[in-house]
C-alpha positions in Angstrom: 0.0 0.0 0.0 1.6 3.3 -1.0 0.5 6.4 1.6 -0.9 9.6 0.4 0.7 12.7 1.2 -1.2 15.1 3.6 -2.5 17.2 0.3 -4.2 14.3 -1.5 -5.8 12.9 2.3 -7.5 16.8 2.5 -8.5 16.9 -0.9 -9.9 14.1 -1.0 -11.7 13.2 2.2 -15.7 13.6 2.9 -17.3 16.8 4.1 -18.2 15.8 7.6 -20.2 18.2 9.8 -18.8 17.6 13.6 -21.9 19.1 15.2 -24.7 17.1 13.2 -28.0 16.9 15.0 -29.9 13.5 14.8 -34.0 14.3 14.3 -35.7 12.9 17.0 -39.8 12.3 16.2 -41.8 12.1 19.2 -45.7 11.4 18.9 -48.2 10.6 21.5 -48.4 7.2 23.0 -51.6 5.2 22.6 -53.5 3.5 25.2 -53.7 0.2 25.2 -57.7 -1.4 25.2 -58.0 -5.0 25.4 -61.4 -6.6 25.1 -62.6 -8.5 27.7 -62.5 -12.2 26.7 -66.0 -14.1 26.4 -66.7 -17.2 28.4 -68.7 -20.0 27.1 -70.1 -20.9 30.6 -71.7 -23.7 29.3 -68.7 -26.0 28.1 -67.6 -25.8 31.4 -67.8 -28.7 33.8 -67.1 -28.6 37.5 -63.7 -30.5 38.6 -63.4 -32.2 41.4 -59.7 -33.8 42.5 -59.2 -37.5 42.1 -59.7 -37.8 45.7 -63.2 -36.8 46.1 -64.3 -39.5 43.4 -66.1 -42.6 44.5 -64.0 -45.4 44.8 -64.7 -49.0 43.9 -62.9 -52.2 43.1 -63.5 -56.2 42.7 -61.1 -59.0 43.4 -61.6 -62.6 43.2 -60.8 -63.9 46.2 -60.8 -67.4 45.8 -62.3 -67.8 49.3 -62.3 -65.2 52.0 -62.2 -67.5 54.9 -58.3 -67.5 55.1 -58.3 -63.9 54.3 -60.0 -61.4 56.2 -57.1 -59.8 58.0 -55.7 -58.9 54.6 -59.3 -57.9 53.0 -60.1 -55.7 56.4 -56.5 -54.0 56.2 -56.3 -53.3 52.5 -59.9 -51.9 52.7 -58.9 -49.5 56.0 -55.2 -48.5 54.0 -57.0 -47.4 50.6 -59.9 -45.9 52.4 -61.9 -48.1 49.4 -65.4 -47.2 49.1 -66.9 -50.4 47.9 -65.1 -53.8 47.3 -66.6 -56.1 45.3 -65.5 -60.0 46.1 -65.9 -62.7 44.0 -65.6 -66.6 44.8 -65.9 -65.9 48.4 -67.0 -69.5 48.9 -69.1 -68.1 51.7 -71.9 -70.2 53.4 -75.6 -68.1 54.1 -74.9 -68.3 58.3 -71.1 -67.5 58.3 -71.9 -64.9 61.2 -68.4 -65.0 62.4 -66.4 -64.8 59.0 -68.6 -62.1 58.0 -68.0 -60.0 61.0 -64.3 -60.3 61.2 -64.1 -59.5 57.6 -66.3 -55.9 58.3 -63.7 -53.5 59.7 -65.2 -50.9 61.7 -67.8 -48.2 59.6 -68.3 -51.0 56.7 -71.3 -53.1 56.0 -71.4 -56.4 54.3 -73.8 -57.7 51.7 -73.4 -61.9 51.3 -75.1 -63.5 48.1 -74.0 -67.4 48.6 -74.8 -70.1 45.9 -77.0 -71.9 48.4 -75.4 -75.3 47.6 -74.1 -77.4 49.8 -70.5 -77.6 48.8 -68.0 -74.9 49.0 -67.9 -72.6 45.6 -68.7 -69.2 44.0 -70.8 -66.4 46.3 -70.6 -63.1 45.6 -69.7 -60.5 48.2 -69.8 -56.3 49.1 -67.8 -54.6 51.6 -69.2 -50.9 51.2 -69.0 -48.0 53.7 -72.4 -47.7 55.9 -73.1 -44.0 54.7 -73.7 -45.4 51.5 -77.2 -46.4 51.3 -77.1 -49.8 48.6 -79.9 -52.0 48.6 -80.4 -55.0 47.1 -82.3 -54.8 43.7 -84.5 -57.9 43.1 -84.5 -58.9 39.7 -86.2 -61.8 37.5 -83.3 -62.7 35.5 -83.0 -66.3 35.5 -79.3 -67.4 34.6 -77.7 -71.0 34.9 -74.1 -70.6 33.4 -73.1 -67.4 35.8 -74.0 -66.0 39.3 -75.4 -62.3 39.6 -76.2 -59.6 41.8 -77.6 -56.6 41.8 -77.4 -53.6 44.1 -78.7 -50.1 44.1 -77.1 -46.5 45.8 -80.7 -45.0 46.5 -79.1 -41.4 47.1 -76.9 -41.4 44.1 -79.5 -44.1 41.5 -76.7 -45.8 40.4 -76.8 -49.3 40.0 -74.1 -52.3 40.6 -74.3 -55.7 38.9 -71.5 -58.1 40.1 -71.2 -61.0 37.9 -69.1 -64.9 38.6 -68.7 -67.0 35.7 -67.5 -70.4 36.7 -64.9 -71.3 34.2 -65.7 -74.5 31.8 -64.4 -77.8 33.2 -65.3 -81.3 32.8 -67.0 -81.4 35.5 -69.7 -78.9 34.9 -70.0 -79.0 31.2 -70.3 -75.3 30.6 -69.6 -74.2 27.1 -68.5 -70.9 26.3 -71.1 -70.4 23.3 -73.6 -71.4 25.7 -72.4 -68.5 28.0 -72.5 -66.1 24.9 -76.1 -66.7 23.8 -77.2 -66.1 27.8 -75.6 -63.4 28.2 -76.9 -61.4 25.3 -80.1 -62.2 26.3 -79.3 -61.0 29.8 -77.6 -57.8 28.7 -80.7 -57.0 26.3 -82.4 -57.4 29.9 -79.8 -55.0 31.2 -80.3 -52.1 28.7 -83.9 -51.4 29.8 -82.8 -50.9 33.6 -83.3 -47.0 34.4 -80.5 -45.1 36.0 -76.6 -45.3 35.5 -75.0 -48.4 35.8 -71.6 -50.7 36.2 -71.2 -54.1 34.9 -68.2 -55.9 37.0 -66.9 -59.2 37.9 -65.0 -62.1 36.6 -66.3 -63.5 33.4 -63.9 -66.1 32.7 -63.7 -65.1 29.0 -60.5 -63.9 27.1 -61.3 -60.7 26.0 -57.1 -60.1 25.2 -57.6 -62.4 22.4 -60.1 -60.8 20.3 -59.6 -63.2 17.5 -61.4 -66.0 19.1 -64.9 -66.2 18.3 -66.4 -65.8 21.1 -64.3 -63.2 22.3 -65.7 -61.4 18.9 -69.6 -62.6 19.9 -68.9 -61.4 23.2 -67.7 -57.9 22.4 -70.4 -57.5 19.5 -73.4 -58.1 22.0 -72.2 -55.2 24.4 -71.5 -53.1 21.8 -75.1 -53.8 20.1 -77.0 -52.7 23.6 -74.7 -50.1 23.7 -72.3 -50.9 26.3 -67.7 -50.4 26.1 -65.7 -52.7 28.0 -62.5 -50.7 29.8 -60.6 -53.2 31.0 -57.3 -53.5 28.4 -54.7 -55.2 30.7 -54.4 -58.8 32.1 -55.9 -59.5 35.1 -55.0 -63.1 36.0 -51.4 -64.4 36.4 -51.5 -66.1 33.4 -51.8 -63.2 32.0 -55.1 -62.8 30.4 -58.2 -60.4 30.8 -60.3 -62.1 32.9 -62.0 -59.5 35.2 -63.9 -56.3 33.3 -65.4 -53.2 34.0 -68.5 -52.4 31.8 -70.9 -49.2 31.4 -73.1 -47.9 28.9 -71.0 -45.8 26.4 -72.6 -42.7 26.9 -73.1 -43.0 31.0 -69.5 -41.5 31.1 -69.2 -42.5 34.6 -65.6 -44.1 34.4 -63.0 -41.5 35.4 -60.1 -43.9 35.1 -59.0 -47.6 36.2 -55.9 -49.3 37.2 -55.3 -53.2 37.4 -52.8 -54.0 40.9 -51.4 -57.8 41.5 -52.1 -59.4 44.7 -49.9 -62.7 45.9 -53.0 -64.1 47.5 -54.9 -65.1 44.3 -54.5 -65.8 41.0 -56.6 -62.9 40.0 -55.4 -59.3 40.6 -57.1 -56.2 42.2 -59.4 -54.0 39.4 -59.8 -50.5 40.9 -61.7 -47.9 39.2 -62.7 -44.5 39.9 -66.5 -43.2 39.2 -67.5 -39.7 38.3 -70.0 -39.8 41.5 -68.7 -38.0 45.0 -67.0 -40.0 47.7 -69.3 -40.4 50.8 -68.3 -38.3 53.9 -67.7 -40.4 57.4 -70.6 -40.9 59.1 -70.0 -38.3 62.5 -71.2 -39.2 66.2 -71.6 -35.6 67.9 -71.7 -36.2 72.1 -72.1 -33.7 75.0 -70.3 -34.6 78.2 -68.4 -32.6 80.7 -64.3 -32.6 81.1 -63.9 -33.4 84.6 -60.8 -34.3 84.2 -59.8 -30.5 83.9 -61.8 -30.0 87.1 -60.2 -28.2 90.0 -60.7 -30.0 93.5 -60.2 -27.7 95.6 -62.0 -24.6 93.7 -64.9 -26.6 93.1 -65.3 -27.6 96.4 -64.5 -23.5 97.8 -67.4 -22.2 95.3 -69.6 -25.2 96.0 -69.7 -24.4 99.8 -69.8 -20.9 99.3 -72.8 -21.3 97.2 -74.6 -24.2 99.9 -73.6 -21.1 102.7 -75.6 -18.4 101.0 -79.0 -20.6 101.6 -81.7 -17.5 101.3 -84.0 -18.0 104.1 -87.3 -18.4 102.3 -86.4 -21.7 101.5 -86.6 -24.0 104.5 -88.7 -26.7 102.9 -87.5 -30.4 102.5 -87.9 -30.5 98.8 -86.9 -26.6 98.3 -83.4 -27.2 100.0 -83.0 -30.2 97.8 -83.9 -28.6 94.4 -81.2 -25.4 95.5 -79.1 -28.0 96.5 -79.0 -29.6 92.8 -79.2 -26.1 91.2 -76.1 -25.0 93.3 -74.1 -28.3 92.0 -75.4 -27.7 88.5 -74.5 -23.6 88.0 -71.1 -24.9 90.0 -70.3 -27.2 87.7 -71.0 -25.7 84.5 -68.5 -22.6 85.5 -65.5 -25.6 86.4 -66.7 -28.1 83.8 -68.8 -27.3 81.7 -70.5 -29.5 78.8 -68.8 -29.6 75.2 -69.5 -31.3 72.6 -67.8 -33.0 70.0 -67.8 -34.6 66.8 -66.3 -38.1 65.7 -66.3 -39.9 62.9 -67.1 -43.4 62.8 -64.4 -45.0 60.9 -61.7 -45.1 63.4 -58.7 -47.5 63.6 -59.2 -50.8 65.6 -58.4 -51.2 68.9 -55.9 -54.6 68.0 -53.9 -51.9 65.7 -50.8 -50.9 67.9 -47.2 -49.3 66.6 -45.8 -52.6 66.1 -48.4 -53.2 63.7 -48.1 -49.7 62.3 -44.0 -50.0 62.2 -44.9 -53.2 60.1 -47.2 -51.7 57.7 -45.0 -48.7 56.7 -42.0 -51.9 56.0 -44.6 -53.7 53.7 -45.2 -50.9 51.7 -42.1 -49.8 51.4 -41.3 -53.4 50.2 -44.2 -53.7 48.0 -42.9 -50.6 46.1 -39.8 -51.9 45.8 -40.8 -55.4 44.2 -43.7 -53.3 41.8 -40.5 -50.9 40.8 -37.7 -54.0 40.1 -40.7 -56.8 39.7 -37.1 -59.3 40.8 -38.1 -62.6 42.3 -36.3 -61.6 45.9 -38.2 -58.4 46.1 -41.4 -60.4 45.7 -40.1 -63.1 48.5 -39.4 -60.1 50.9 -42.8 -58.6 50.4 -44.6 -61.9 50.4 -43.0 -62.4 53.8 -43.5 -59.0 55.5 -47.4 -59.7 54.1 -47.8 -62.9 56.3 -45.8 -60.8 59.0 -48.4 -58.2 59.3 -51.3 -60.8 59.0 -49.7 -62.6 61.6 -49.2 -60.2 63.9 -53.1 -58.1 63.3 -54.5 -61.7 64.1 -52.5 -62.3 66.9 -53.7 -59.2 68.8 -57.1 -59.6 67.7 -57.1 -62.6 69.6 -55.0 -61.3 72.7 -57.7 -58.3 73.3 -61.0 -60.7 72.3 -59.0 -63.2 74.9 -58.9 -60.8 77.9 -62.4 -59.7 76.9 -63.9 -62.9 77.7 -61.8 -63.6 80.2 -62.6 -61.0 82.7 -66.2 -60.4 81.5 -69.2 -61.3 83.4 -72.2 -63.3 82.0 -73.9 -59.7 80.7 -70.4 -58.9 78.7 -69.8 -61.9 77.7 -72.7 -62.4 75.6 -72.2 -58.8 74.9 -69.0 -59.8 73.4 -69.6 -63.3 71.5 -72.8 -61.4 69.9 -70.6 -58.4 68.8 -68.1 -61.6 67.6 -70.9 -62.6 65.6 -73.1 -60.0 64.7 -71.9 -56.6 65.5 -76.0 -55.6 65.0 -79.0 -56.2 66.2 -80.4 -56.5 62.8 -79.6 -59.2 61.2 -76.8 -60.0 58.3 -78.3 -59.2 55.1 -77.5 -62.3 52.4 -79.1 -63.7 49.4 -79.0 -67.0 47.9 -78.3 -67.0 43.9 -79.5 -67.2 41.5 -82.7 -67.2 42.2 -81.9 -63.9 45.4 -84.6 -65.2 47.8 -84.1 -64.9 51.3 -85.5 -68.0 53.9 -86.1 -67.3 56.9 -84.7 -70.8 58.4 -81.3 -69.0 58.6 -82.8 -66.8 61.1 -84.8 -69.2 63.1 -82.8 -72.6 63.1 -80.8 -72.1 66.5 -79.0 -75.5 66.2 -77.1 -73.8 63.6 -76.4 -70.5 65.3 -75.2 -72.0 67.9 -73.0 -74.2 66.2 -71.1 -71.3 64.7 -70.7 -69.9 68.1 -68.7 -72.6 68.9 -67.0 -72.9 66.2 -66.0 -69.4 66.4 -65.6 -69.7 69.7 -62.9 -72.5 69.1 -61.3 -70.8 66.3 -60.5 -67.4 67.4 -61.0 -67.1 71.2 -58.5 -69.8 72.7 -58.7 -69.7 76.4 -56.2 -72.2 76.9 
């Protein structure tokens, strides 16, 4: 590069005005106006959190006999609305294994086969605040047991079906199944009110290319019905137990499908768009005297008895103003509160060992559901007979003392509690045919047979 001299650089370079002024244009800021947004009020929909919805789920059991600790705890932990059992192999006057399975606040509906050997039944373990009653129906079905049951505050109904499987021994066909069940779900369809269809049916439904599977699914969808199950439900891993509801009820919030090591089949939970019920409350009026002064009760109490006026000198006069001077003392030292509680407390045999336990089992439990490794599933399986153990073993420690230092008015107090925590009497229906015989209630040979059974069982003295 060659440089310019100093003449060339002048001669050449721009005219540049040092002191140029930029223009600045102001102008006058607008207000903003935004339109209020419109609300279509009527696409909206009140939301309630999952925790208010009603809660309901159905097991098969495979008999509840050798299960009621584990029913009565898992009901109390998941604060489950109604429970649905299946194959509870229940006889009509099981008093006792009836009211060990109730935990305290819970009612229990028992619809046995009425046979003579061991098999099927159908069972509900519902909250007492919900008001179900037993719907009688005329269906007439031979290949699967039925019930139905009715929330009269809410209208919405329940029908909890068992399908036997087919064996060789009872010569059920599947087709045969098919062909009464689309008769009974044409039934079904003219039933007012919402309604849920659950239960083990003992049908495939994961394999949609069998033909019955196809038959099956084309007679709900014809009376107008969706199936929601869409996950196995047995440890063989097929869909065995389903949910059904009419397709435009809408009731079904959402489901989920847990695995329980005490039967082949697993627990169905699902969640229904109707509110959870409130726990029933006890309100009680009774004075704190444990807050009660002595010695200032007894100071104002003879003060008041001092200041006798003199127009009373008769018998009965002196001994009203004697119970009005007690009553107006009291109610300034201890006076009368009252106080709510709800029913559905925790029972008297839970202690903290029992509570230490449960907090291990479900600690374990979500370990083995995270890994799903064979030792997890040993470790919970073990803490699970733990608990069970222990619930059962303090059950019968406090029932023990009970009868042990009762007198004859506590004990029968006790052993009808044991039996029949009422004074009415167990509700329980015979299938298929849901009539009720009142030799169950009358025949005392039996009654008191189960007392000693129970008796035998669960209270060892020795």
């Amino acid at each position: 590069m060659v440089p310019l001299n100093n003449d060339e650089s002048l001669d050449n370079a721009p005219n540049i005005e040092h002191e140029q002024q930029i223009p600045v244009l102001l102008s006058a800021r607008r207000e903003k106006t935004s339109k209020p947004r419109s609300v279509e009020k009527s696409n909206l929909r009140d939301v309630q959190p999952s925790g208010s919805f009603l809660d309901v789920r159905v097991w098969n059991a495979t008999s509840v006999g050798n299960k009621t600790n584990y029913i009565c705890d898992y009901v109390l932990e998941g604060d489950v609305d109604i429970l649905f059992l299946v194959e509870t192999w229940l006889f009509s006057e099981e008093y006792a294994v009836i009211q060990e399975l109730k935990p305290m606040g819970y009612s229990f509906l028992n619809f046995s086969r009425g046979s003579k050997t061991r098999g099927g039944g159908i069972g509900i373990l519902y909250k007492s605040t919900l008001n179900l009653t037993i719907t009688v129906t005329e269906w007439d079905t031979k290949l699967f047991e039925h019930c139905c049951v009715t929330d009269l505050q809410s209208g919405l109904r329940f029908i909890c079906i068992y399908r036997p499987p087919p064996s060789v021994v009872n010569k059920y066909r599947t087709s045969d199944f098919i062909n009464e069940f689309d008769n009974f779900i044409n039934d079904v369809t003219t039933m007012p009110n919402k309604l849920l269809i659950l239960g083990d049916f003992n049908i495939h439904v994961n394999i949609p290319t069998k033909s019955e599977v196809r038959n099956f699914q084309n007679s709900l969808s014809t009376a107008g019905f969706q199936q929601h199950i869409s996950c196995p439900t047995h440890e063989s891993g097929n869909t065995l137990d389903l949910l059904i509801s009419r397709a435009d009820d809408n009731i079904v919030v959402n489901y989920s499908v847990k695995e329980s090591l005490l039967s082949k089949h697993h627990f169905v939970k699902c969640t229904l768009r109707y509110k959870k019920p409130s726990p029933k409350k006890v309100t009680s009026t009774r004075r704190d005297f444990r807050t009660l002064d002595d010695q200032a009760f007894r100071q104002d109490l003879d003060k008041a008895l001092n200041d006798i006026p003199d127009s009373v000198d008769h018998v009965n006069d002196l001994v009203c103003y004697f119970s009005k001077s007690c009553a107006v003392t009291l109610d300034q030292h201890a006076p009368f509160k009252t106080k709510s509680r709800s029913t559905r407390g925790t029972p008297p045999w839970f202690n903290e060992d029992i509570f230490s336990e449960r907090r291990l089992r479900r600690q374990l439990e979500r370990k083995w559901r995270k890994s799903m490794h064979e030792e997890d599933c040993a470790n919970y399986r073990n803490q699970l007979h733990i608990v069970n153990t222990m619930i059962a073993q303090a059950k019968t420690s406090i029932f023990k003392t009970k009868v042990v230092d009762a007198n004859a008015k506590d004990l029968f107090r006790t052993i009808s509690n044991l039996l029949n925590g009422s004074t009415k009497p167990l509700l329980f229906m015979i299938l298929p045919k849901h009539c009720v015989t009142s030799s169950h209630f009358s025949s005392r040979k039996k009654l008191t047979k189960s007392r000693m059974s129970w008796r035998k069982l669960v209270l060892p003295l020795s």
